[in-house]
C-alpha positions as a Markdown table, in Angstrom:
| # | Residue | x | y | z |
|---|---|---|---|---|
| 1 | Unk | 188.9 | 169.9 | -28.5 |
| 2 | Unk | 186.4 | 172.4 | -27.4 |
| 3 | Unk | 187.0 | 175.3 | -29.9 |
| 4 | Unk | 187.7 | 177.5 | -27.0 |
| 5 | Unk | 189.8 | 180.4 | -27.3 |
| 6 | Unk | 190.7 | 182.9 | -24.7 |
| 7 | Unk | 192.3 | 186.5 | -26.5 |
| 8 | Unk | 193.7 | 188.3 | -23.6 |
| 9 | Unk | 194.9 | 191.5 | -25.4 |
| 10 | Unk | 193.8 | 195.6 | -26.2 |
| 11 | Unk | 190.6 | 197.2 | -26.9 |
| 12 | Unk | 190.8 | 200.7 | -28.6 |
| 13 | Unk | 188.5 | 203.2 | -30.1 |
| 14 | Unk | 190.2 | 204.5 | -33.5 |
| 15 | Unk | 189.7 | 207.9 | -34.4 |
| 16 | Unk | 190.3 | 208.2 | -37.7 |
| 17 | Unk | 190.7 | 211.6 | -39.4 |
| 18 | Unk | 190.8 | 212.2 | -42.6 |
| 19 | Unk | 192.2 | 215.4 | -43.6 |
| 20 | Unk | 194.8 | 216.9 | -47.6 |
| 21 | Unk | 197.9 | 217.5 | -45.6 |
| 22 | Unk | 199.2 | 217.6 | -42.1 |
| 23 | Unk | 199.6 | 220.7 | -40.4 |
| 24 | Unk | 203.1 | 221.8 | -39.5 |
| 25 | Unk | 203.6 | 222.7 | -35.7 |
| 26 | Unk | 201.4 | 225.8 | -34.9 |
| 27 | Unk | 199.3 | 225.2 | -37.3 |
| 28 | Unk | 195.3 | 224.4 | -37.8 |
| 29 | Unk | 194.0 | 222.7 | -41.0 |
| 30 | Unk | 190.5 | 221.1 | -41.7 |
| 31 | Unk | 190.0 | 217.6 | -41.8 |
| 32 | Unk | 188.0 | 216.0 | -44.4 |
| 33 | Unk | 186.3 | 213.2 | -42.4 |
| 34 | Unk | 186.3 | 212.2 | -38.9 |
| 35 | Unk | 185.4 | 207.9 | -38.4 |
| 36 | Unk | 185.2 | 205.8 | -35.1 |
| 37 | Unk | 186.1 | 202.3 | -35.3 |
| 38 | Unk | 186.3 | 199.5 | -32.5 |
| 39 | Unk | 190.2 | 198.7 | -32.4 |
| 40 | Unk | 193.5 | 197.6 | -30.5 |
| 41 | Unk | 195.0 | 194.1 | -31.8 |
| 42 | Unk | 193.5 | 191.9 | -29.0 |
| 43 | Unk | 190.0 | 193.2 | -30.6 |
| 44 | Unk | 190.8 | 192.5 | -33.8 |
| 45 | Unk | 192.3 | 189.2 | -33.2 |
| 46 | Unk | 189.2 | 188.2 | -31.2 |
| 47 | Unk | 186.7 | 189.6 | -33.7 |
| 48 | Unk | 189.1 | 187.1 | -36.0 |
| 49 | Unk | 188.6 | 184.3 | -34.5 |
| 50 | Unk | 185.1 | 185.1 | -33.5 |
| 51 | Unk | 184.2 | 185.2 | -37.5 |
| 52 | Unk | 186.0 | 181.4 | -38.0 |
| 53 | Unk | 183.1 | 180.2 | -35.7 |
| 54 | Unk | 185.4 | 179.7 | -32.7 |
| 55 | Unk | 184.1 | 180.4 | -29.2 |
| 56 | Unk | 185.8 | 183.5 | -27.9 |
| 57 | Unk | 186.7 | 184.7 | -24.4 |
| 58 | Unk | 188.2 | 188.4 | -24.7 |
| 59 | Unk | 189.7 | 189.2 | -21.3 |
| 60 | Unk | 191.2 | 193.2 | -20.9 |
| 61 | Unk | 189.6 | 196.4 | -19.9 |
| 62 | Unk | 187.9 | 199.6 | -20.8 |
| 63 | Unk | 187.6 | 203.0 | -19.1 |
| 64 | Unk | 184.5 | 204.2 | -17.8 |
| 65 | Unk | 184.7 | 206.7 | -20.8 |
| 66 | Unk | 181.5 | 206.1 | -22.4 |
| 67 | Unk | 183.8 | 204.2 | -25.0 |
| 68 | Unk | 184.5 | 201.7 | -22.8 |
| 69 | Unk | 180.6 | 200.8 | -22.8 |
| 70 | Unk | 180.7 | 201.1 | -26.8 |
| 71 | Unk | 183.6 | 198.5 | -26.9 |
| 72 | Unk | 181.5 | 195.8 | -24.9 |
| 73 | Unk | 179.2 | 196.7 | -27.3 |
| 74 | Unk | 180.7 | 195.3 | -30.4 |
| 75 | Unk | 182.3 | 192.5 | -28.4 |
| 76 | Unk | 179.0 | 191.1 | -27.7 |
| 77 | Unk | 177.5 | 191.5 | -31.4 |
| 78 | Unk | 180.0 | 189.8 | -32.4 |
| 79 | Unk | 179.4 | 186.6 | -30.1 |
| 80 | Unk | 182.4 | 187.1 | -28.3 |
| 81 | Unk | 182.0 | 186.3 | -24.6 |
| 82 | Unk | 182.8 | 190.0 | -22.8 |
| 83 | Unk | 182.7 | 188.7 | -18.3 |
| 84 | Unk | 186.7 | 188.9 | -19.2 |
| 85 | Unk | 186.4 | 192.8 | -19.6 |
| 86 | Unk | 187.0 | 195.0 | -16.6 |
| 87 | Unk | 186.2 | 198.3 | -16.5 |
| 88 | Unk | 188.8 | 201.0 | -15.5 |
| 89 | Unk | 189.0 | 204.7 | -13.9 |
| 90 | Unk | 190.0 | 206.7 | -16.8 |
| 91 | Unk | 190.4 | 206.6 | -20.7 |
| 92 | Unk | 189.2 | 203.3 | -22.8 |
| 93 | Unk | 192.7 | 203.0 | -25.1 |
| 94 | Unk | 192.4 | 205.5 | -27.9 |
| 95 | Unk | 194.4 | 205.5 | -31.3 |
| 96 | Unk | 194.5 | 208.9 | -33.3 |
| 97 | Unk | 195.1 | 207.8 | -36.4 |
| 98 | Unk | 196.0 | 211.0 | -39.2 |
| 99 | Unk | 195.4 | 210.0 | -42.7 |
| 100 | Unk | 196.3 | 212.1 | -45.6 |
| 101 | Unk | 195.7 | 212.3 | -49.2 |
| 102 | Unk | 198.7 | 211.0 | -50.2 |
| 103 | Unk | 197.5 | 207.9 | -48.0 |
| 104 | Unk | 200.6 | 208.8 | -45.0 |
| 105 | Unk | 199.6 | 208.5 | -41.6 |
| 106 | Unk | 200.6 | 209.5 | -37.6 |
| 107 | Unk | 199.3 | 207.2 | -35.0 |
| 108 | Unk | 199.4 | 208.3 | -31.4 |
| 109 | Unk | 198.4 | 206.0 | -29.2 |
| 110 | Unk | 196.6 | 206.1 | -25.6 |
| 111 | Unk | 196.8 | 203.0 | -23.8 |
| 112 | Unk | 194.5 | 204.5 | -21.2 |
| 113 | Unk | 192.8 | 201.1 | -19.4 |
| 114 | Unk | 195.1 | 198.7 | -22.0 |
| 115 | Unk | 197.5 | 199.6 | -19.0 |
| 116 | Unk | 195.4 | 198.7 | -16.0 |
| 117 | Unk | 194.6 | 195.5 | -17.3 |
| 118 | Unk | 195.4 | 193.0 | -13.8 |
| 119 | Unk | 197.7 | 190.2 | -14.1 |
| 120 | Unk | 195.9 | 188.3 | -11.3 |
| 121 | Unk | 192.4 | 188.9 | -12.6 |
| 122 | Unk | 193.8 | 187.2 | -16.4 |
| 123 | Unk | 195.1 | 184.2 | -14.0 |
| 124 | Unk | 191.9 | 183.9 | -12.3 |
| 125 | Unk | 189.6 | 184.6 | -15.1 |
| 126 | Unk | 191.6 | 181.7 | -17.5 |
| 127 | Unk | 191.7 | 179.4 | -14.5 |
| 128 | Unk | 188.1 | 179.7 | -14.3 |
| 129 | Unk | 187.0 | 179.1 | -18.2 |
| 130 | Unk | 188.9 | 175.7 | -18.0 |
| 131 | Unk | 188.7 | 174.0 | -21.1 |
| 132 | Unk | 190.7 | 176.7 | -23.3 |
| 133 | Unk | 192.4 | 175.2 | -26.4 |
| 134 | Unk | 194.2 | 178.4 | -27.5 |
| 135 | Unk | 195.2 | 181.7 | -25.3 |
| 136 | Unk | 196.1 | 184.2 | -28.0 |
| 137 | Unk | 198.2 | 187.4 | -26.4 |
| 138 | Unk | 200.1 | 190.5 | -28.1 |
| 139 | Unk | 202.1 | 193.5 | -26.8 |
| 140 | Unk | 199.7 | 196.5 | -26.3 |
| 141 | Unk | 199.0 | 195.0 | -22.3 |
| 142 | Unk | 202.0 | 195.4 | -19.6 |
| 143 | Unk | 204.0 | 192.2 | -20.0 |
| 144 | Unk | 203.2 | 191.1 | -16.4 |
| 145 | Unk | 199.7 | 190.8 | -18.5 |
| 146 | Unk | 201.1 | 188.4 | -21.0 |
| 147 | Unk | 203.8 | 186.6 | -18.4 |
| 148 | Unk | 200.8 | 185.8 | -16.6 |
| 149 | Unk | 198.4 | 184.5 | -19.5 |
| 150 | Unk | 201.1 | 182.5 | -20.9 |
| 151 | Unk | 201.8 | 180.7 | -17.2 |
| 152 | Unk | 198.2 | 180.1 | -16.9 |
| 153 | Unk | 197.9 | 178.5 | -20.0 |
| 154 | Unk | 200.7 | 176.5 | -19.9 |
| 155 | Unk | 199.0 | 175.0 | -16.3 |
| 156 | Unk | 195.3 | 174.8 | -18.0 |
| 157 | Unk | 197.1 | 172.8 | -20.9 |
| 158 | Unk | 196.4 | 175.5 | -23.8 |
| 159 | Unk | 198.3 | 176.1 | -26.5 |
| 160 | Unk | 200.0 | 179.9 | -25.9 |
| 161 | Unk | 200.1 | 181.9 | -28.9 |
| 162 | Unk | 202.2 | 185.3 | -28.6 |
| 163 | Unk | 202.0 | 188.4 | -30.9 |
| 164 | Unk | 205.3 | 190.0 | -30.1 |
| 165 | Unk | 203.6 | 193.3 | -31.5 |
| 166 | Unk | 204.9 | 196.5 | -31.0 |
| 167 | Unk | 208.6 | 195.0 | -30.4 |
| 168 | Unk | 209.3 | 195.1 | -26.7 |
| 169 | Unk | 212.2 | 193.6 | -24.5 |
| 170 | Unk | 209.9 | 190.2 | -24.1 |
| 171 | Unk | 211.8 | 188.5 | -21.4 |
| 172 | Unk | 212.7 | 185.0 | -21.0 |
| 173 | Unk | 210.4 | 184.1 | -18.6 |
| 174 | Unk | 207.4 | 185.1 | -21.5 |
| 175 | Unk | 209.0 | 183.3 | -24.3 |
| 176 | Unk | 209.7 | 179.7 | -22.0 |
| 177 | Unk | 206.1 | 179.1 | -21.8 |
| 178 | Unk | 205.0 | 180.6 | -25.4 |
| 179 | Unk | 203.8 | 177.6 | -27.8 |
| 180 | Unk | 204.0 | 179.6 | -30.9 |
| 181 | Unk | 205.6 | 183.3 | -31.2 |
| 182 | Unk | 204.1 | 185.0 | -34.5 |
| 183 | Unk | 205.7 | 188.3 | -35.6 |
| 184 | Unk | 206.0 | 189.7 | -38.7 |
| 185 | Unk | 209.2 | 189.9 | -40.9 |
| 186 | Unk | 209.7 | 193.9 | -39.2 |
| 187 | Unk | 209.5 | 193.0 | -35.8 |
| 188 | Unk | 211.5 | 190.0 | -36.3 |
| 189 | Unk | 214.1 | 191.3 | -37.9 |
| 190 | Unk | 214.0 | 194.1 | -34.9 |
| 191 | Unk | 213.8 | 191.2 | -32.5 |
| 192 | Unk | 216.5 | 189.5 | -33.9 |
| 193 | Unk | 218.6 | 192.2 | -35.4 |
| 194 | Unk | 219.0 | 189.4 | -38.3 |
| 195 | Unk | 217.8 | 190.3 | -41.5 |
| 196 | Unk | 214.2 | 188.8 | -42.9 |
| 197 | Unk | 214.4 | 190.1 | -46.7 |
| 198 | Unk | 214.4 | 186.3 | -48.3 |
| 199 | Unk | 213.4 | 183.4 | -47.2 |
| 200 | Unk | 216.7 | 181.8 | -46.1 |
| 201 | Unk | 217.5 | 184.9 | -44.1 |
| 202 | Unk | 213.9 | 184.9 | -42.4 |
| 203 | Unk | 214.0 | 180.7 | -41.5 |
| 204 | Unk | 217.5 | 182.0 | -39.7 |
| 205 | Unk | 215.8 | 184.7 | -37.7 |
| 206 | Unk | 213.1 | 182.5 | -37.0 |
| 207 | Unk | 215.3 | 179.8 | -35.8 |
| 208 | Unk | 216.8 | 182.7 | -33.6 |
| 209 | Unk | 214.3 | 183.3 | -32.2 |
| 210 | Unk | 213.1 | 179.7 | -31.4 |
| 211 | Unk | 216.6 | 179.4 | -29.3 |
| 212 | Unk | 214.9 | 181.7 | -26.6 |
| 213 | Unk | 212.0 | 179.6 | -25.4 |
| 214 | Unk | 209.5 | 179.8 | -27.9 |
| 215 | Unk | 208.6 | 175.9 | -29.5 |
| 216 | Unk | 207.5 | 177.1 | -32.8 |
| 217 | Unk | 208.2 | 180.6 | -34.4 |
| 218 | Unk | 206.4 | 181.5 | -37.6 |
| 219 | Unk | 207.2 | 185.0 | -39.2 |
| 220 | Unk | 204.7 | 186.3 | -41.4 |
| 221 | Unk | 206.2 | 188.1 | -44.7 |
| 222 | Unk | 202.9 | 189.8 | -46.5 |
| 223 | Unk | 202.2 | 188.6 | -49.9 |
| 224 | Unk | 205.8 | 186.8 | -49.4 |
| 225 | Unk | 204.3 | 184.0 | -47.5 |
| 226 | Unk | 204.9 | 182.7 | -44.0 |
| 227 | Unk | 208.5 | 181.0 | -42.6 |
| 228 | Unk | 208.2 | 178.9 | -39.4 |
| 229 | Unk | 210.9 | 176.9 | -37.5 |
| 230 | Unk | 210.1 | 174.4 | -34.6 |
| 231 | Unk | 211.5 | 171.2 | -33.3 |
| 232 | Unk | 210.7 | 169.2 | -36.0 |
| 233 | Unk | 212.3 | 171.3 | -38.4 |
| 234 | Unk | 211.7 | 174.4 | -41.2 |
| 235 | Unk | 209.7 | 175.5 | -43.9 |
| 236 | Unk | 207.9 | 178.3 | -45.7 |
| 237 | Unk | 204.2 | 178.6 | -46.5 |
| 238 | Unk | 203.0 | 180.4 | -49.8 |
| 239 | Unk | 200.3 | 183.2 | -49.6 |
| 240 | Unk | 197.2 | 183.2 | -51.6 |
| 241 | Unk | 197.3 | 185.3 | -54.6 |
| 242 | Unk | 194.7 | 188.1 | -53.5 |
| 243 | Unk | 194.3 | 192.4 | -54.7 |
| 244 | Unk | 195.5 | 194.1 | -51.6 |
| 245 | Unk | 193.3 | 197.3 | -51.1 |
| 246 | Unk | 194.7 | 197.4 | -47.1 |
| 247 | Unk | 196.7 | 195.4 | -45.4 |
| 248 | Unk | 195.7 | 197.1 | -42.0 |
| 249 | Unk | 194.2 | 194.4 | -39.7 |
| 250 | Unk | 195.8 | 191.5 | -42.1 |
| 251 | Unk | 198.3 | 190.6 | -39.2 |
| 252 | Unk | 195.6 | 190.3 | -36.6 |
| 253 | Unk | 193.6 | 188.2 | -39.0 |
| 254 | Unk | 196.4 | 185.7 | -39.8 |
| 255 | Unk | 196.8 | 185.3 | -35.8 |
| 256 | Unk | 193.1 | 184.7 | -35.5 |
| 257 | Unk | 192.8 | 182.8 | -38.0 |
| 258 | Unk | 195.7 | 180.4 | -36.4 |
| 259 | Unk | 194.1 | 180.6 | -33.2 |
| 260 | Unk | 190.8 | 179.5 | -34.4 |
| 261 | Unk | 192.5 | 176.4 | -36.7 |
| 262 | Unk | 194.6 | 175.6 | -33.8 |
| 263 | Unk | 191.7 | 175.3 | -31.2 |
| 264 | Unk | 189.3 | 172.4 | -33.4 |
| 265 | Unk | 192.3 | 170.7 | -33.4 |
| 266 | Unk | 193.5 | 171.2 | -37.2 |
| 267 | Unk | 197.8 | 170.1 | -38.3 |
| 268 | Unk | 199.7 | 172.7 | -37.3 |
| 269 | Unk | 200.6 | 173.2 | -41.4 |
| 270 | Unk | 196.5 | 173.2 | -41.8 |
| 271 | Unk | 196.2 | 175.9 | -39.1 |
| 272 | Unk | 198.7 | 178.4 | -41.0 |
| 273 | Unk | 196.5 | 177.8 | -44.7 |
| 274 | Unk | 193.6 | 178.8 | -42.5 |
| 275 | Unk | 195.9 | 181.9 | -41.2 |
| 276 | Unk | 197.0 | 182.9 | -44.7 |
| 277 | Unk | 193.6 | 182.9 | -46.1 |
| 278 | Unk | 192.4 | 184.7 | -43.3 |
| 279 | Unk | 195.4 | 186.9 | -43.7 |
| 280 | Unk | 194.9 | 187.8 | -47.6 |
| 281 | Unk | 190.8 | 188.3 | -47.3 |
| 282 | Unk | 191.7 | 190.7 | -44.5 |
| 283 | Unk | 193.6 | 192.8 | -46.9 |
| 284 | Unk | 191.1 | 193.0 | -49.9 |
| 285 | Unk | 188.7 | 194.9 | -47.4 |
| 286 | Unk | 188.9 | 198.8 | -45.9 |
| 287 | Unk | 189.8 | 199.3 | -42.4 |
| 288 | Unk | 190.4 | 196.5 | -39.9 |
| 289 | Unk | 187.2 | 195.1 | -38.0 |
| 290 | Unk | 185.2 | 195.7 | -41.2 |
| 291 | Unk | 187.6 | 193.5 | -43.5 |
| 292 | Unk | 188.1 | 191.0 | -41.2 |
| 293 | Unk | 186.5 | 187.5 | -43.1 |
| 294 | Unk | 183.6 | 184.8 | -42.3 |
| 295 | Unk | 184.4 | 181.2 | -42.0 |
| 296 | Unk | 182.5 | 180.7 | -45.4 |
| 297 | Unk | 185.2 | 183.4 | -47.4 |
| 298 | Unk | 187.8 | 181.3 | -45.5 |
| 299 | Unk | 186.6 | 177.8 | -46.7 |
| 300 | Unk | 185.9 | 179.3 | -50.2 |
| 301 | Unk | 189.5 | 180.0 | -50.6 |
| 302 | Unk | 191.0 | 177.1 | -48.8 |
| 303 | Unk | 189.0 | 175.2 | -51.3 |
| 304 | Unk | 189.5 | 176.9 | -54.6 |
């Protein structure tokens, strides 16, 4: 194994505003804070990854925004490898994300360059890094974007690892050459229109899901734990007992964090305790990049 991983996947600049109330149609209020944060779950999931030690390839785009040059930025301090990155005419993808005091929020989101991101440049770009253990992919690229990573991989010999998130019609021809399909008990349950409330009901959807191509499906169910159901059978796996503060970004950790196990060659069952300890640090921290954990957090509570 070469602890290689290739993230091909969204970068987005969050705005974050702050602000008591939202305003009704019409009307102007004053916000109470105004934050920029590096964003967009391919980011995330590579900054994930990135922090478990693994070498990461982030392939997508940016605009030629001025953001777009800000988003390389953090890529590279965080040791991810950035030649994957093209630059597009137009907007670097944007989230504006409204936050009130009550802690309810509005997310718009601007693809922008997310949507320009070439299927034959991913094919090439992959094709060229070779020796990729994992190619991690989620849903804010065109699926041509992720059809193409997850064909590519299965020729390279990588283990494809989808984030089915947002829920999308995911054809057939994605979910054939997907390895492992991780969504969350929501978009499962969307997916599947089965419901994921306890674990029987959620090993069901999984195994749903697994009937349309996918060899292993693992649905992630917060503090409730993981479910997964592959060829050799079913089973659940607990989560660690952690405060929450913020699960925002917890999601993108857990695939990160499965990514990163997967690719020095760790058990399957090994990869998903290195997942949910990723996942439950993630969600004792503010924000998403920020609370994203090291390798030593990880080990420290694999091993306690």
């Amino acid at each position: 194994m070469h602890n290689r991983v290739a993230v091909v996947g969204s970068l987005n600049i969050d705005l974050v505003i702050e602000l008591d109330r939202m305003p009704n149609p019409g009307e102007t209020v004053f916000g109470t804070r105004l934050e920029r944060h590096p964003g967009g779950k391919g980011l995330n999931q590579a900054v994930a990854a990135a922090r478990l030690e693994s070498e990461v390839h982030m392939i997508g785009a940016v605009g030629d925004d001025g953001s777009g040059d800000w988003l390389k930025d953090v890529v590279t301090r965080e040791g991810i490898r950035s030649d994957g990155i093209a630059t597009a005419r137009g907007t670097s993808g944007t989230a504006l994300i409204e936050v009130d005091a009550s802690g309810e929020n509005r997310i718009i989101v601007i693809p922008g360059a997310n949507d320009q991101v070439s299927p034959a440049d991913v094919a090439d770009h992959l094709k060229a890094l070779s020796a990729v253990d994992v190619i991690l992919t989620q849903g804010e690229v065109p699926i041509e974007v992720m059809i193409a990573a997850a064909e590519t991989g299965k020729k390279i010999g990588a283990q494809v690892v989808v984030n089915p998130a947002p829920v999308r019609d995911y054809p057939k021809e994605l979910l054939t050459n997907v390895d492992i399909l991780v969504p969350n008990e929501h978009e499962a349950q969307e997916l599947t229109g089965m419901p994921t409330s306890n674990m029987v009901d959620a090993v069901e959807a999984a195994q749903a899901l697994q009937e349309r191509g996918p060899g292993c499906v693992i649905i992630t169910r917060g503090e409730k734990g993981a479910v997964w159901s592959s060829a050799e059978g079913s089973g659940q796996a607990a989560a660690f007992k952690v405060s929450a503060v913020d699960t925002v970004a917890a999601g993108d950790a857990f695939c990160g964090g499965l990514a990163a196990g997967l690719a020095r060659g760790v058990s399957l069952a090994e990869a998903l305790r290195w997942a949910s300890a990723a996942g439950a640090i993630a969600a004792t921290g503010r924000g998403a990049v920020p609370s994203l954990p090291s390798l030593a957090q990880v080990t420290e509570l694999l091993e306690r």
